[in-house]
C-alpha positions in Angstrom: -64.9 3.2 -116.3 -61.6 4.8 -114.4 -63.4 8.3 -115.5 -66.8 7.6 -113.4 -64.3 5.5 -110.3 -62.2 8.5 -110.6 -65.6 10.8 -110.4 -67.0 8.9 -107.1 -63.8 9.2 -105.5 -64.3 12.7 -105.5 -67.7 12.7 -104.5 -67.1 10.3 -101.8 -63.8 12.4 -100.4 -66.5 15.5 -100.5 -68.8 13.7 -98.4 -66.1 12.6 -96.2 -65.2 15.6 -95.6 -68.6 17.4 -94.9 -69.6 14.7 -92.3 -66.2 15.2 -90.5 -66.9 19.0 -90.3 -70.4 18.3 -89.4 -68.9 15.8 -86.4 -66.3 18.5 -85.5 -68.5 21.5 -85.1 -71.2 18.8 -83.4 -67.7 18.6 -80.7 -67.3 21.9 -80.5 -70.6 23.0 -79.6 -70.9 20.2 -77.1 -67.2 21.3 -75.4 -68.6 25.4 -76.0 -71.7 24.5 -73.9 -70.0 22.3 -71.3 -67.9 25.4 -71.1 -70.6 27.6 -71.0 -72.7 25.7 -68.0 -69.6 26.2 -65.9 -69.0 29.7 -66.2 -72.6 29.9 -65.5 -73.0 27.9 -62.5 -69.3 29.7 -61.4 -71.0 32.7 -61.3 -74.2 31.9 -60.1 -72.8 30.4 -57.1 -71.6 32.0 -54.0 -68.0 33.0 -53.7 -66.5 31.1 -50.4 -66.3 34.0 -48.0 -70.3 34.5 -48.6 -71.0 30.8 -48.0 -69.2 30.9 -44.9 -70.8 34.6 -43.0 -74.4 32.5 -43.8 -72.9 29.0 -42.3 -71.9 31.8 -39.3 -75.3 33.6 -38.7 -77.6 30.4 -38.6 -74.8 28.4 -36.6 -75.5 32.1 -34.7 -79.9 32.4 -34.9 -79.4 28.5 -33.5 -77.8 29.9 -30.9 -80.2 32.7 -30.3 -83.1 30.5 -29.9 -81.5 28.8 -26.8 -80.5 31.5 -24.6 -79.8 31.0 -21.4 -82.2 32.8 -18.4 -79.2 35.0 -17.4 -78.8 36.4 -21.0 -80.6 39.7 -21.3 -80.8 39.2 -25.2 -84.1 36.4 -24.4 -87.3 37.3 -25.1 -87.2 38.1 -21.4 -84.8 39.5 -18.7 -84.0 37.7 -16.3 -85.2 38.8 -12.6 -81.3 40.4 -11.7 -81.0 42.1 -15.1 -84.7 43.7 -14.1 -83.8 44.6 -11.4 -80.6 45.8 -12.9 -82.8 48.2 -15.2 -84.9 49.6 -12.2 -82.3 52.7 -10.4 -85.0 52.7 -7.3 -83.9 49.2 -6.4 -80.0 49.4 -6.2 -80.1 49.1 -2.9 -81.9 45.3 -3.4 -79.4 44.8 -6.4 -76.3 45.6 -4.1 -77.7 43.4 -1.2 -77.9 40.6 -3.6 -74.4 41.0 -4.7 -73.1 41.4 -1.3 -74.9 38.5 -0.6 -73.5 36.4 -3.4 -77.0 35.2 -4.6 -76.7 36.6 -8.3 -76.3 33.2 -9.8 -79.5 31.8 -7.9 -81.5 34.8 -8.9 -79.9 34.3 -12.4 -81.4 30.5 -12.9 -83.9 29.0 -14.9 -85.8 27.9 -11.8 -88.8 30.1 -11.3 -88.9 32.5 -8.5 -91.0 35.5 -7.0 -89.4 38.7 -6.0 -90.6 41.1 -3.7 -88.0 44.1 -4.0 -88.2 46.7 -1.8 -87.8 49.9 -3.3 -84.6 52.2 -2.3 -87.0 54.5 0.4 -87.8 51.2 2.2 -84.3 50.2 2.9 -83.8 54.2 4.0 -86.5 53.9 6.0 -84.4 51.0 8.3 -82.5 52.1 11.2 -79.3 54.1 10.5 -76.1 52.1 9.5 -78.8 48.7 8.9 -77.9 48.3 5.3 -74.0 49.2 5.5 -73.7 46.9 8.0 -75.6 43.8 6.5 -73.2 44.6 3.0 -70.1 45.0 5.2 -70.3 42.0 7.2 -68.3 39.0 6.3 -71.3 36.5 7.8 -73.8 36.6 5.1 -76.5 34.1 6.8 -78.5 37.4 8.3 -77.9 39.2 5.0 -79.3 36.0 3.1 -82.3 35.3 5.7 -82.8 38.8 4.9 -83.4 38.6 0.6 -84.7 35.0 0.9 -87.6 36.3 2.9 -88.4 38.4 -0.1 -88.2 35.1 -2.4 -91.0 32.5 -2.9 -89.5 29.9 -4.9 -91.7 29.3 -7.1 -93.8 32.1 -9.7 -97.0 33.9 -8.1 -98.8 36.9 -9.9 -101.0 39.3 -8.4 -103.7 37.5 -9.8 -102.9 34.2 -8.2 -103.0 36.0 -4.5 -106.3 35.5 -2.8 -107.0 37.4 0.8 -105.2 36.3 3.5 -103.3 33.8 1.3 -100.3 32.5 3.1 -96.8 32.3 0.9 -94.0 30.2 2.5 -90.9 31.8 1.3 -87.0 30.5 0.7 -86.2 31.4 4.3 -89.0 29.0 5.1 -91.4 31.4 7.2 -95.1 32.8 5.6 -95.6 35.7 4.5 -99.7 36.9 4.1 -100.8 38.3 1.0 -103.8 40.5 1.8 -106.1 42.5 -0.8 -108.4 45.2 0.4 -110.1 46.5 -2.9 -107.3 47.5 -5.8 -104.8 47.3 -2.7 -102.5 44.0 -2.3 -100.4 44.0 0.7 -98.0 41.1 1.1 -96.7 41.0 4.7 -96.6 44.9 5.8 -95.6 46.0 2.6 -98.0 47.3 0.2 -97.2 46.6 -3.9 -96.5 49.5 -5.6 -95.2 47.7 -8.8 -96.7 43.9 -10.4 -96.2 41.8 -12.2 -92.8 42.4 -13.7 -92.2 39.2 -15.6 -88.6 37.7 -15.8 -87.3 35.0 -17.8 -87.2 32.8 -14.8 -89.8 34.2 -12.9 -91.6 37.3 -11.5 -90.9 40.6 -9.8 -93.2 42.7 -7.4 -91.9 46.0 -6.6 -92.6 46.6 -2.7 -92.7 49.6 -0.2 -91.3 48.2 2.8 -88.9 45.8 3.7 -90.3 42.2 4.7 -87.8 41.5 8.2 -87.2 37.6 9.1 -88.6 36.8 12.1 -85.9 37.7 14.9 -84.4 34.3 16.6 
């Protein structure tokens, strides 16, 4: 009897023993895969600085898609910044600044443009244009470009014969069409249709005068 107890001791300490490795390497693979995982997912994932520059351009496309009329990087120029771009109107862009009437050009409201083209404003009488910049009373100069403003957008299209335009100095101007020739006023357009952001630009040969009072 104490040489078969003395047998199944043994056998029983050996079983012991091989279900405690069995539970021990069981641990260790579950800790080496926990492991494992997280050096996976550390490298998978983005390092910090990465996850910030793409925070940083969509905070940056989000802004993109709301851009303001006076931004030139919209899908459209605004009617300054066209004008800008166009070396035969410099004399119209200086006017405007003289005139201080960037900013209305500049906002979202649509507008109509006629801009006379550099060889119009040459064609007024000596000293005209020096003195309208010059001048610190700006209510001739601004009668001036607002009678080259309809405030609201018309196309060539949109102009029928003898179609009268009431413009931001609050006279009309006559748009008149004689085959592929459209004459607004006296001035005959030599450039259409320039679309703005805010609005339209037609490029003009002569310069449209208030009426005198």
């Amino acid at each position: 009897m104490k040489k078969r107890t003395y047998i199944l001791l043994i056998l029983g300490f050996g079983a012991f023993n091989i279900v405690g490795c069995a539970s021990s390497d069981s641990t260790t693979d579950t800790a080496m895969g926990t492991e494992t995982e997280t050096a996976i997912r550390t490298e998978d994932a983005p390092p910090k600085e990465a996850m910030e520059a793409d925070t940083e351009m969509e905070a940056e496309e989000k802004a993109d898609v709301n851009v303001s009329a006076n931004n030139p990087i919209g899908s459209e120029s605004s009617i300054v910044a066209l004008i800008q771009q166009n070396p035969n109107l410099s004399t119209f862009l200086e006017l405007i600044r003289a005139a201080n009437m960037v900013v209305v050009l500049e906002s979202p409201a649509p507008y109509t443009v006629f801009a006379p083209t550099n060889q119009a404003f040459a064609a007024l009488p000596a000293g005209t244009v020096e003195a309208l910049k010059k001048t610190d009373d700006k209510i001739e100069l601004r009668r001036l470009l607002q009678s080259h403003i309809l405030p609201n957008k018309i196309t060539t299209a949109e102009m029928r014969d003898n179609m009268p335009m009431k413009t931001a100095q609050g006279e009309e101007v006559i748009a008149r069409r004689k085959g592929q020739i459209l004459t607004v006023g006296d001035a005959t357009v030599v450039t259409a249709d320039v679309n703005a952001s805010n609005g339209v630009v037609h490029v003009i040969d002569r310069v449209l005068a208030p009426p005198q009072k």
